[in-house]
C-alpha positions, 0 to 999 in steps of 0.5 A: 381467485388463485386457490392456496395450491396454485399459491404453493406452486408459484412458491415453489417455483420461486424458490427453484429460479432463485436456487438456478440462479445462485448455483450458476451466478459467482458470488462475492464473498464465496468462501473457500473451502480448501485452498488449492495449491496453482489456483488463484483466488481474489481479495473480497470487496472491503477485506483486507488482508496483512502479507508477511515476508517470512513465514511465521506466526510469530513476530516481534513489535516496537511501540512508539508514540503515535504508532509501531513497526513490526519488520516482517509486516511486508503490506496488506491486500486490498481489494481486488488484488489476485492472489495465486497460492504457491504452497500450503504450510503446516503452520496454516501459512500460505505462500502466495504470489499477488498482483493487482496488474501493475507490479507483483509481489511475494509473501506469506497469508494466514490460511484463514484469511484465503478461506473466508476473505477471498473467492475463487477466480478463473482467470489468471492474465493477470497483465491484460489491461481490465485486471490493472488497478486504476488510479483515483479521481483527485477528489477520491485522493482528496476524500481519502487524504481527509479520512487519515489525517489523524491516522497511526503510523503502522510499518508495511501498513496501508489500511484506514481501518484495524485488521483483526489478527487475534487468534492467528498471529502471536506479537510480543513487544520488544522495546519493553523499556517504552509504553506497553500498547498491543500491536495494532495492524492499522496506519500506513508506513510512507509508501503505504499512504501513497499505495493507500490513496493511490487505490494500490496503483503505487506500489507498496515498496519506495524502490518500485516508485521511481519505476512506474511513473515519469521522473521531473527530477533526479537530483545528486544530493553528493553537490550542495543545496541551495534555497535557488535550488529548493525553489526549482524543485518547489516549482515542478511539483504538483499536487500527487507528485511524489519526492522520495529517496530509496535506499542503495543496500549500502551497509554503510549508509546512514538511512537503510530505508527509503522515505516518501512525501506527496506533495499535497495542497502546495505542501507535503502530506507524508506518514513521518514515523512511530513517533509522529504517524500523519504528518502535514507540512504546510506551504511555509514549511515546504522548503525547509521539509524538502531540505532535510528529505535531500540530507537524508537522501544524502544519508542513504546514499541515494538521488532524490526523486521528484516523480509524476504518475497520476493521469491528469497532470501527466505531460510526457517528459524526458528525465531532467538530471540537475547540472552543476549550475543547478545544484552549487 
């Protein structure tokens, strides 16, 4: 029969093994106390975390129908991106550098974001291959697809769930002639439904699409259409392959974005706008949607793409340019 001082003792021993543990073991979730400036941390698991391309607190809103926009919201971190902390501002702003192995960008995090959603992180080969994001599984994209379908729109948003910013940032709205709603950071702009469903291996950003995967089409939009021409295109595109225009920085184009749908089911899912938010075009309707993406690709004075990247329809393909026979 153990005696109740052997009982202590065993306790006691337990209690040092599970401390030992602890204290040597890094834990998700470790809160950091003061951010240092060159040191990089990472993005907790299910914390996400809005990044601003201006460093401010304070930022304007529109408001529309099935969303809003607010211009300096730049994306949000999801988990298991690197973030390398650049400077420490007075204003509790901090300008960071983040990655997720695939693509790199630059912005602006509330300093308490970096204190209570992130850990501390000892490496910082960011371009090894084990630090890459890795595309999804089609039935993640297809569960992720099904989960958002009657999202909001939200620009440089790319989040299922309602970021609390309350007590951090300051937004007021601009277009006060239309409803009075407060600004929510949740919804996806077009290229963040795909970063989203893509588990953030698409960049955020419709310029970087056409770089990370193979380009099946680059069509000049300057010749005319046909519905011959619509029917080519529908014949190339596969379920994740992406048609997206981007935007030249030509002041005098008509669109100064770019825009991107995913074709989907033998139609395109796309995130359309604060006034329409999650859109789904349906097979009957694809080629008259692919036909108004060529005119405003025309508008913005760009090309419109056809891409492939995820890994399983991934054929190795030369760049094909339509010729004139093509495009009449």
């Amino acid at each position: 029969m153990i005696s109740i001082h052997e009982k202590i003792v065993s306790q006691m021993v337990m209690f040092l093994c599970i401390a030992a543990y602890f204290s040597y073991t890094p834990i998700a979730g470790a809160a950091v106390k003061n951010p240092v400036i060159g040191d990089t941390y990472r993005v907790d698991v299910d914390a996400f975390i809005p990044l601003f391309s201006v460093p401010s607190t304070e930022f304007k809103y529109e408001v529309g129908v099935k969303g809003n926009l607010c211009r300096e919201l730049d994306t949000i971190l999801m988990p298991g991106f690197y973030v390398h902390v650049d400077e420490i501002l007075k204003n509790g702003v901090v300008r960071v550098t983040v990655t997720n192995g695939s693509y790199a960008i630059s912005g602006y995090v509330h300093r308490k974001f970096v204190e209570e959603s992130m850990s501390p992180c000892e490496s910082t080969d960011f371009s090894s291959p084990d630090k890459r994001a890795i595309p999804p599984s089609m039935n993640v994209i297809s569960e992720k697809l099904n989960g958002i379908m009657e999202a909001r729109y939200c620009y440089g948003c790319n989040s299922s769930e309602e970021i609390k910013l309350d007590g951090l940032y300051k937004f007021s709205q601009e277009n006060l002639e239309g409803p009075r709603r407060s600004f929510k950071c949740c919804g996806f702009d077009s290229s963040g439904l795909v970063h989203y469903v893509s588990n953030g291996y698409l960049p955020h950003n419709t310029n970087e699409l056409i770089e990370l995967g193979v380009i099946l089409l680059s069509i000049d939009t300057k010749k005319e259409l046909s519905y011959d021409d619509l029917d080519l295109i529908m014949n190339k595109v596969a379920d994740t392959d992406l048609v997206v225009f981007i935007f030249r920085g030509d002041e005098r184009s008509l669109y100064r974005f770019g825009h991107v749908i995913m074709a989907w089911k033998f139609g395109f899912i796309e995130s359309g706008g604060v006034n329409l938010g999650i859109v789904r075009t349906s097979r009957q309707e694809a080629k008259s949607r692919l036909a108004q993406m060529w005119r405003e690709a025309k508008a913005a004075g760009s090309n419109l793409y056809v891409v492939k990247w995820h890994p399983s329809f991934f054929v190795e393909t030369k760049v094909e340019k339509l010729d004139e026979q093509a495009i009449r």
